[in-house]
N, C-alpha and C positions, 0 to 999 in steps of 0.2 A: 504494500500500500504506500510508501515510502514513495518506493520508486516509479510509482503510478501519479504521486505527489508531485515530487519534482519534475517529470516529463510536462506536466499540465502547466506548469511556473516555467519550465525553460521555453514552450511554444508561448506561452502570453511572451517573453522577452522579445520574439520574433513578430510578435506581434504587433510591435512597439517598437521598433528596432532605432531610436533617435532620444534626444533627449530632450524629456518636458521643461515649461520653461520656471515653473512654481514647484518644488524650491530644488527639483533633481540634477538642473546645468549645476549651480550654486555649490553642491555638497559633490558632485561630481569633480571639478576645477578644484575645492581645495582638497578632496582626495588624490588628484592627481599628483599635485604640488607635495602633500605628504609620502608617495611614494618615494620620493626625491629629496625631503627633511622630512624622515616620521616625526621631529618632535619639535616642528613649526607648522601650525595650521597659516595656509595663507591663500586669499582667494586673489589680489594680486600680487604676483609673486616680486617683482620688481616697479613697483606704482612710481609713473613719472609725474603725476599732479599730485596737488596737499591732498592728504587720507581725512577724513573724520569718522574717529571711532564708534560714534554712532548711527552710523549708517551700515548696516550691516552687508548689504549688495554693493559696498562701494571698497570695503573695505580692504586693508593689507593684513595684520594679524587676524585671525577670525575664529574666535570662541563662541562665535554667538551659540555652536552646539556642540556638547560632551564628544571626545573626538574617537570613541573606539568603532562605531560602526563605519566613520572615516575611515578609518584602519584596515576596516574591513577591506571596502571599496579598494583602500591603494593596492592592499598584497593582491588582491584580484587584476587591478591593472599591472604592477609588475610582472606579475605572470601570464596575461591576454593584450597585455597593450591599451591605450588609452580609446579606448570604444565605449559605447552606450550598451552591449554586451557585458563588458569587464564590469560597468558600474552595476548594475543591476546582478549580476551572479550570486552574490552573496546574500543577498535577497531569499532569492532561488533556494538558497542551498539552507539557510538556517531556518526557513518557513517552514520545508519541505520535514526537517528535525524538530518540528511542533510536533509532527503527526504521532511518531513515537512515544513523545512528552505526555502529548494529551492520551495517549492510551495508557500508560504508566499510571500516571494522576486518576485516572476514571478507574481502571481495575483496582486498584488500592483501596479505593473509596468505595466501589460497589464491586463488581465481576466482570470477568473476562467478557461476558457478552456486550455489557454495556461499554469497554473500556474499544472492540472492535466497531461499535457504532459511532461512537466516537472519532474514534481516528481515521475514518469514514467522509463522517461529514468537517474534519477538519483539512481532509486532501483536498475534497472537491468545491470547500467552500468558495463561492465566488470573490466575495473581497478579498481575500487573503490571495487567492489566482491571480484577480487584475493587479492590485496592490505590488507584484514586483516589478511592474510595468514604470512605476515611477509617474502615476498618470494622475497622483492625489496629490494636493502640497502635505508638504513634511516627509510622505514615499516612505524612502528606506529607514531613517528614523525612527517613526513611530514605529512601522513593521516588524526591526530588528529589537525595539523595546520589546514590544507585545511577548516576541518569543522568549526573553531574557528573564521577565517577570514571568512566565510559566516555568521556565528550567528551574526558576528559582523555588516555585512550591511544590516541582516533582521533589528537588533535592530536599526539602525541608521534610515531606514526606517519606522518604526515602529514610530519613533521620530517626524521626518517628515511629516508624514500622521498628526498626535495626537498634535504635538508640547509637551509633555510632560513631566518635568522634570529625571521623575524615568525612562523613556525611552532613555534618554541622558545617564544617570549613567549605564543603564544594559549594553547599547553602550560600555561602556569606558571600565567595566569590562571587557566583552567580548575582547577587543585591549587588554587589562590585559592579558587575560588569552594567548591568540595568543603569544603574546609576550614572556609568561612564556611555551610554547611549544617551539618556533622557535626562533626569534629572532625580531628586530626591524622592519621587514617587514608586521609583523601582525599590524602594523601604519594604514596598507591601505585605511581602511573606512575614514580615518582623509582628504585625501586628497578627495576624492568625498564631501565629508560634507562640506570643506574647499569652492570647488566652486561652491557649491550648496547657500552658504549665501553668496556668492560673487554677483550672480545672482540674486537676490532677489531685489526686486523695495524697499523695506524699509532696503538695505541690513547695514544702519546703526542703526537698532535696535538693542541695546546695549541687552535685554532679549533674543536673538538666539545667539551671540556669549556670553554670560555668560554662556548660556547654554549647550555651547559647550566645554568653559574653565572648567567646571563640570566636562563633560565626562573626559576630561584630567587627574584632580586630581584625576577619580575615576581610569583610568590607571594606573597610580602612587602609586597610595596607595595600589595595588593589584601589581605590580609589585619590586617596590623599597625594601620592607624589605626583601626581598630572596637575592638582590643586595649588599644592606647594609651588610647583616648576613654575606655574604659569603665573602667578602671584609676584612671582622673583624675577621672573625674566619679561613678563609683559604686566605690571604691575597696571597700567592705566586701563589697558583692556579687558584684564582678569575683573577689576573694581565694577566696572562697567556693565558688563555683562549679568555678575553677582546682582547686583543692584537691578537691572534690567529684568532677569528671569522673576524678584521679588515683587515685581511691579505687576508680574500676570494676574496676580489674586485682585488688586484692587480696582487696577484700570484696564477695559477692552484695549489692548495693544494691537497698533496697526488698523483698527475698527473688526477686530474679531469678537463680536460680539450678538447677544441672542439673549433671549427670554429664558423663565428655570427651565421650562423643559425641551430647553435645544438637544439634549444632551440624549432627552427619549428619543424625538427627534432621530438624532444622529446613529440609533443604536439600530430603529426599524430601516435608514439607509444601507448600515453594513450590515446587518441582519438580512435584509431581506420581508416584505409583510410577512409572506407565510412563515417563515422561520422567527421572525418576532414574538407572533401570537402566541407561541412555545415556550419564550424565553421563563415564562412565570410557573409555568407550569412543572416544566421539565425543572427549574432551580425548588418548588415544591419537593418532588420526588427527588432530588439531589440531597436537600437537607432531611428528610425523613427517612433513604433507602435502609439506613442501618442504623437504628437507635443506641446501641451502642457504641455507634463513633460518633462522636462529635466534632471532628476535624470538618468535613462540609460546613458545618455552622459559623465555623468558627473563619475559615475560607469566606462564608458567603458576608458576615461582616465586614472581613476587609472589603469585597468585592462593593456593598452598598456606601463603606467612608469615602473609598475613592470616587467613587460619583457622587454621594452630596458632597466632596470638596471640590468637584470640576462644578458643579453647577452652580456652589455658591461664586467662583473664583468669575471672577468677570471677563475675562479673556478665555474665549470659546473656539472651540475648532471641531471638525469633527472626526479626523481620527484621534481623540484624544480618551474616546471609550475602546481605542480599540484591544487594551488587554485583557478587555475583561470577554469579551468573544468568544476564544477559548474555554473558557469556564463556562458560559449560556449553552456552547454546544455539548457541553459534558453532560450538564443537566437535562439536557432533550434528550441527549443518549441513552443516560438512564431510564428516564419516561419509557423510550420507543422499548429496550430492553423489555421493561415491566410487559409493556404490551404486545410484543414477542412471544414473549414467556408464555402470558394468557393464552394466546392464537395460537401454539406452536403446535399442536396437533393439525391444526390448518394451516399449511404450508403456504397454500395460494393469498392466503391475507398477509401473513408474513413480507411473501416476494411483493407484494404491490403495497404494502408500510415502508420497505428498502427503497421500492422503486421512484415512489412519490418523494422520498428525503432525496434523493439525489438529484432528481428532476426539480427541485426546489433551492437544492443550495448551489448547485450548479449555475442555474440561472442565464442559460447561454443565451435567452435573449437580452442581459442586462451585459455581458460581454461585446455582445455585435452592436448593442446601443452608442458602446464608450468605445469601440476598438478595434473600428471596421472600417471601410470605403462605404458602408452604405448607410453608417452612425449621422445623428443629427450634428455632430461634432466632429465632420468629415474635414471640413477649413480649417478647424484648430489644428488638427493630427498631419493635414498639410504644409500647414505652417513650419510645425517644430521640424519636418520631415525639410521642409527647405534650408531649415538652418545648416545642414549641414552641407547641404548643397553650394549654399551661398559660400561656405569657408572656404570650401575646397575652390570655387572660383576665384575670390580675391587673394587667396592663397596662389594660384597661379598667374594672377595680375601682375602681383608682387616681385614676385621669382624670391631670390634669394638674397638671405641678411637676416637684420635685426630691424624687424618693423614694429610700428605702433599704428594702429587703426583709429580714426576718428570719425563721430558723428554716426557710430555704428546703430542699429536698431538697440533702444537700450536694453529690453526685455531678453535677446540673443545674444549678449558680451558673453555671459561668462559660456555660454556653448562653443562660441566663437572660440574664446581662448581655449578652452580643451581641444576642438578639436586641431588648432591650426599651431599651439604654444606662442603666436603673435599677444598684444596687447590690443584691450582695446576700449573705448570711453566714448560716450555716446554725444560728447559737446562737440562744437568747431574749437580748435587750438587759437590762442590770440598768436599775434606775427613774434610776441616774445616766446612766448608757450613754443612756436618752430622750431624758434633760433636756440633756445634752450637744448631743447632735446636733440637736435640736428649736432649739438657741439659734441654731443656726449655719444656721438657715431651711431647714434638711431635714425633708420629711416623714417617718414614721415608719406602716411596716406591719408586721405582723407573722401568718404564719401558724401559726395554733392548730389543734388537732385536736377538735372538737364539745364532747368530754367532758373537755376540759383547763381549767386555768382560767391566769391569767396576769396578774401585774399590772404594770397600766400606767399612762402618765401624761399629763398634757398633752391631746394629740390623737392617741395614736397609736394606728391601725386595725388592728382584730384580723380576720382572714379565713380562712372557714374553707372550706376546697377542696372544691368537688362530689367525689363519689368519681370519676366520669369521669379526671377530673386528677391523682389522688390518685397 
């Protein structure tokens, strides 16, 4: 099922094969750049105009995101080269390693049946398919959280069943690693674990909470030196940022914002209707399957803080439920299980319960909507599709050197720069801004529109786009 998983993730990448322009150029370019410094995020790598550090699409150091999924992205380009392939692979491949997760997590908590239904509807589920396509803003980000925050509660789990120290520590990692994709919400397994030794009839054994303080330091020690580093060596950008991610709670940032139930909203989009109307049901039968565990409960707590704390926080998005997904379809899994079980002398009800959930979470008409030539969204997907066309064109206008692009489309800079390693900034250069950069043995292009005029200096070349390109 795995590998039926990722084959459906590596044809959406074909399906997609260019890069979106919200926010996949952006984390693509400074992945690229990290291939080449892992331990300098930088979206322009050598900026010839003044930077301000708050602007985060304009910028030279670029923390605006926790940089391990970056990481990801780069070792994927140094091993496939700088394509809208390499960026997305990783995607691919750590999705496709829910499927597993999520069966682990679901057999634990209830049985093998429910834990194969599960991992079922987490192959074929549709967002999670498009989603490595990069065709959502935030893309590989959220996506790579989501699955960080589930490793994190198989291992916690995993801890639980065994009691075993190295299962505490993979635990902690894992809050590590979430944390170094996203932010401090990748915590979450801390808080089921927290009421899980609460509950506990010997809940003052000092050996289950040391073991737990374990998992802590081992978050820490996978987290803190990237905090440290960047505190010390980009001191005004690391401040910035800090400050910036704190501000999501009080103010819509950027106008991402919505009313309290965006967020339901947002869950029936990645869900799906039909697979929504389940969500309550199925997490019902998730928390009841087994009265003697109370680990679901305690799971399903965290799952409801983290969404009243998106919904209170005023800055809205909507892959920002997307961890908790995972867990919604566990709980249906269970459900359908139950009702399995019931039917199972009737086979033929069985096969058309399977068939209807995958007919459902599939959703191949919500794929050919977003990801097709014949989507209502056929101009957008063209668009991005030219940008790469356009590079390789101006890229041959150019020929050879060290150039600097101006008056580019702004939206397509930083695709531009991955694809071409040119620079490039979307204003006209002033006759100083030329002669500047002209001393410092950069060429100088600039594109003009037919009927504009523009003055220049030195050598620097004026180009004016086929409308194809335009």
């Amino acid at each position: 099922m795995t590998v039926g998983a990722f084959t459906l993730r590596l044809l959406m990448t074909n399906t997609d094969p260019f890069l979106y322009d919200w926010d996949e150029q952006y984390h693509a370019l400074v992945a690229k750049n990290l291939a080449v410094h892992p331990g300098t995020p930088m979206l322009y790598e050598n900026p010839l105009l003044p930077v301000d550090i708050s602007r985060w699409a304009d910028n030279h150091i670029w923390l605006h995101k926790p940089p391990l999924f970056l990481w990801l992205i780069a070792l994927s380009i140094k091993f496939f080269g700088a394509t809208p392939f390499a960026v997305k692979l990783p995607s691919v491949i750590i999705t496709s390693l829910m499927v597993p997760a999520l069966f682990s997590l679901v057999k634990r908590l209830s049985n093998e049946r429910a834990g194969w239904i599960a991992a079922l509807l987490m192959a074929a589920h549709s967002y999670f398919v498009q989603l490595v396509s990069g065709f959502r803003n935030t893309d590989h980000n959220d996506l790579i959280f989501a699955a960080f925050v589930l490793f994190s509660f198989v291992a916690w789990l995993k801890y639980s069943d065994a009691k075993r120290k190295r299962d505490a520590i993979l635990a902690g990692a894992l809050v590590g690693c979430a944390i170094l994709v996203k932010w401090l919400p990748g915590m979450l397994v801390y808080m089921s674990w927290g009421l899980w030794l609460l509950a506990q009839e010997n809940r003052r054994n000092k050996a289950r909470w040391l073991e737990m303080a374990v998992a802590v330091i081992a978050t820490l020690i996978v987290v803190l030196p990237w905090h440290i580093r960047t505190f010390m060596i980009f001191p005004a950008e690391a401040a910035y940022e800090m400050n910036y991610n704190m501000l999501h709670f009080s103010i819509a940032i950027e106008g991402h914002e919505g009313p309290w139930y965006y967020h339901l909203d947002a869950i029936r989009e990645l869900m799906g209707w039909t697979m929504a109307v389940l969500v309550v049901p199925g997490l019902f039968f998730f928390a009841v399957n087994n009265l003697n565990d109370k680990r679901p409960l305690y799971i399903l707590v965290a799952l409801f803080f983290f969404f009243g704390f998106y919904s209170l926080a005023a800055t809205k998005m909507p892959l920002f439920m997307l961890p908790l997904i995972p867990f919604f379809l566990g709980g249906i899994a269970v459900m359908l299980a139950k009702v399995t079980e019931t039917f199972a002398a009737k086979k033929t009800i069985s096969a058309l319960v399977f068939m209807l959930v995958v007919l459902f979470v599939v959703d191949a008409q919500d794929i050919i909507t977003k990801h097709s030539s014949l989507s209502d969204l056929a101009w957008y997907r063209e668009q991005m599709s030219r940008d790469g066309k356009r590079s390789a064109w101006i890229q041959r206008e150019c020929g050879e050197g060290n150039w600097v692009i101006f008056n580019y489309p702004r939206n397509s800079r930083a695709s531009f720069m991955f694809y071409t390693g040119m620079i490039a900034y979307d204003e006209k250069p002033t006759v100083q801004q030329q002669v500047d950069i002209q001393n410092k043995g950069i060429k100088i292009a600039v594109i003009v529109p037919a009927d504009s005029s523009f003055i220049r200096t030195g050598n620097t070349l004026e180009i004016i786009l086929p409308d194809s390109l335009k």
